[in-house]
N, C-alpha and C positions, 0 to 999 in steps of 0.2 A: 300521510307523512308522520313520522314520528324520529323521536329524541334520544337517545339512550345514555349511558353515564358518560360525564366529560362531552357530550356537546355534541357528538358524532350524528347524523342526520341518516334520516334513512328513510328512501321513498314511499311509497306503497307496498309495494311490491314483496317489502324486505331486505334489498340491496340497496347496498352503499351509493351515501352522493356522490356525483362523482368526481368532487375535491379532497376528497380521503385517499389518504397513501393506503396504496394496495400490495406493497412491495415489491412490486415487477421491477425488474432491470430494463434501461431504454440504453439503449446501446448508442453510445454519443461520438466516437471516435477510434478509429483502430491505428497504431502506427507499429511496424515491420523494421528491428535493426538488421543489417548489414554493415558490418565495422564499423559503428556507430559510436562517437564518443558518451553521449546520450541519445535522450530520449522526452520532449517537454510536451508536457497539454499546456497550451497557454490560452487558449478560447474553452468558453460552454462549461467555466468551474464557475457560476453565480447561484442566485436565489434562485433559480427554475427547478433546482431537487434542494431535498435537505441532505441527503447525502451520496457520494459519490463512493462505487466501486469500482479498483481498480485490477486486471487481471492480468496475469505475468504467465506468457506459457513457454515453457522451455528455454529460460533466458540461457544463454552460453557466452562465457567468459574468453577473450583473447589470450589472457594469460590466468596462468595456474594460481588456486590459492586466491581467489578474488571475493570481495563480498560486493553486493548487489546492494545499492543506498539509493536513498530518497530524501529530498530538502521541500519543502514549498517558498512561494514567494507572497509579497503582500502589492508588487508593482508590473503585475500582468508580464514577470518573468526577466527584466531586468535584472535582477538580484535574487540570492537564493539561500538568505541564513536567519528564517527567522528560527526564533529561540525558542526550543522545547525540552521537554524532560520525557524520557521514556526510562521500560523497563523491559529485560528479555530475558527468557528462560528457554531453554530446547533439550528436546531428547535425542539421542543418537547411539546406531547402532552398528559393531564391522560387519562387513562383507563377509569374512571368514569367521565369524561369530565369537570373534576374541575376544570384547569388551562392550560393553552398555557404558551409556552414561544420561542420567538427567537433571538439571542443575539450574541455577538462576546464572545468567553471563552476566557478569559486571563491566567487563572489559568491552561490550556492545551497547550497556544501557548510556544514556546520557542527561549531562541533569545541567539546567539552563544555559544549554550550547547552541551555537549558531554553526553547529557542523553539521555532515549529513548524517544519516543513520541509515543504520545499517537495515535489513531487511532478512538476507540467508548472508550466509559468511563462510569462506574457506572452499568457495567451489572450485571445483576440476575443470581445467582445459581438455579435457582429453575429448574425441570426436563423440561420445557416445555422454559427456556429462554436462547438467546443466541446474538450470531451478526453476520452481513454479510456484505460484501462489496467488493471494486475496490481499489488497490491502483498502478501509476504509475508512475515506474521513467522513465528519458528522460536521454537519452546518458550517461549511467551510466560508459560506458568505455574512455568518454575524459578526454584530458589529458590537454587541455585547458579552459574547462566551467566551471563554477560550476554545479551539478546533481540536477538536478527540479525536483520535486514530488507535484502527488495531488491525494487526495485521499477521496470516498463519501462511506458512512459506513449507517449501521442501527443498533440500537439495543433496546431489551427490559430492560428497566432501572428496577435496582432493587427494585423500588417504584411503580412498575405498572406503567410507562409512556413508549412511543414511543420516540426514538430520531433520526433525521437526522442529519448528523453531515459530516461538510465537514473540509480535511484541507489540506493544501499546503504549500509548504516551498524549503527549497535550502540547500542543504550540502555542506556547503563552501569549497569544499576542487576540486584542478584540479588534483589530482589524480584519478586513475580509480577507480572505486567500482565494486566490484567483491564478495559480500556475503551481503546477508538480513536476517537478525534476527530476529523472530517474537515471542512475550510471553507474558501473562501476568500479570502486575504486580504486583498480590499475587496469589502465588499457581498457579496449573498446567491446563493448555488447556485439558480440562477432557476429548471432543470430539471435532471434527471441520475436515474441508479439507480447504488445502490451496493450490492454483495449480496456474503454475509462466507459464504465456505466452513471447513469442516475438513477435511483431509486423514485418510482413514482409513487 
C-alpha cells in the first residue's frame, strides 16, 4: 500500500482505494414530463456524492418563446428562492445562415436573486423543437461553502436559430440544498426526461 500527493491511498496493486471519487455517474433518479407544470428531485440530493449531474433530454415547451429555469431549495422542496448570482453567455446561429451572434446575456444572468434562472431561453413550440443539456451542482450538502453550479444547454430558438448557451453561478447560501426545481417559465414541459446523477 502506498501514498501519493494529497493523501490519495493506493493498494498494492496500484489501484485506487476504493473511497476515491473515480468520476462515474450513478444514476439516482429519472422523471418523464407529460404537461407537466414542473419537475422536482426532492430525495437522494445529500452528502452520498459531492456533486450531482443533472441531464435534460429533449425538454419541449407548451408554449412558444419559453426559457427552461431552475431554482433549489434549503427545506427538502417546500420553498424554492434561494439567493444566487449567476452569469450567461451563448452563441447562436440562423437556420437560413443570416446572422451569428455570441455575446455575454445580461438580461439572463442574475445577481443576489431569489428568482429562477434560466437554463436555455427563447424555445420553439413547434412539434419538431426542444432543448438539451448538463447542469451541475458541487457539494450541494455543505454546510460551510457556498453551492457552485455550471451548466452547457442547447436549444432550437423560436426564430429558427441554434443556440449554445452556457451558464454558471453560486447560491449564496451555507446551508445544505436538498431539492432542484425545474420548469418553464410559461406553461407546461409538454415532454422531456430529466435524470439526476451522483458523481462517485
Amino acid at each position: 500500500m502506498a501514498v501519493v500527493s494529497g493523501g490519495t491511498t493506493l493498494i498494492d496493486n496500484g489501484a485506487l482505494d476504493a473511497g476515491v471519487s473515480t468520476g462515474d455517474l450513478i444514476l439516482l433518479s429519472t422523471q418523464t414530463a407529460s404537461a407537466s407544470a414542473s419537475i422536482e428531485f426532492t430525495s437522494d440530493i445529500d452528502s452520498t456524492y459531492d456533486s450531482y449531474v443533472f441531464k435534460f433530454i429533449n425538454c419541449h415547451p407548451a408554449t412558444n418563446q419559453s426559457a427552461f429555469d431552475f431554482q433549489a431549495s434549503t427545506d427538502g422542496g417546500s420553498t424554492y428562492a434561494t439567493t444566487l448570482t449567476s452569469t450567461v453567455f451563448f452563441a447562436q446561429h440562423n437556420e437560413n445562415d443570416a446572422g451569428t451572434k455570441f455575446e455575454y446575456n445580461t438580461g439572463e444572468d442574475l445577481a443576489q436573486s431569489t428568482s429562477f434562472q434560466s437554463l436555455f431561453f427563447n424555445t420553439g413550440s413547434d412539434a419538431d423543437e426542444s432543448g438539451s443539456g448538463t447542469l451541475t451542482i458541487y457539494n450541494p450538502s455543505s454546510t460551510t461553502f457556498v453551492k457552485h453550479f455550471i451548466s452547457r444547454c442547447h436549444n432550437n430558438h423560436y426564430a429558427d436559430r441554434t443556440g449554445d448557451i452556457y451558464v454558471a453561478g453560486y447560491f449564496n447560501t451555507t446551508s445544505a440544498i436538498d431539492a432542484i426545481k425545474f420548469q418553464f417559465n410559461n406553461g407546461n414541459i409538454d415532454d422531456g426526461i430529466i435524470k439526476m446523477y451522483g458523481v462517485k
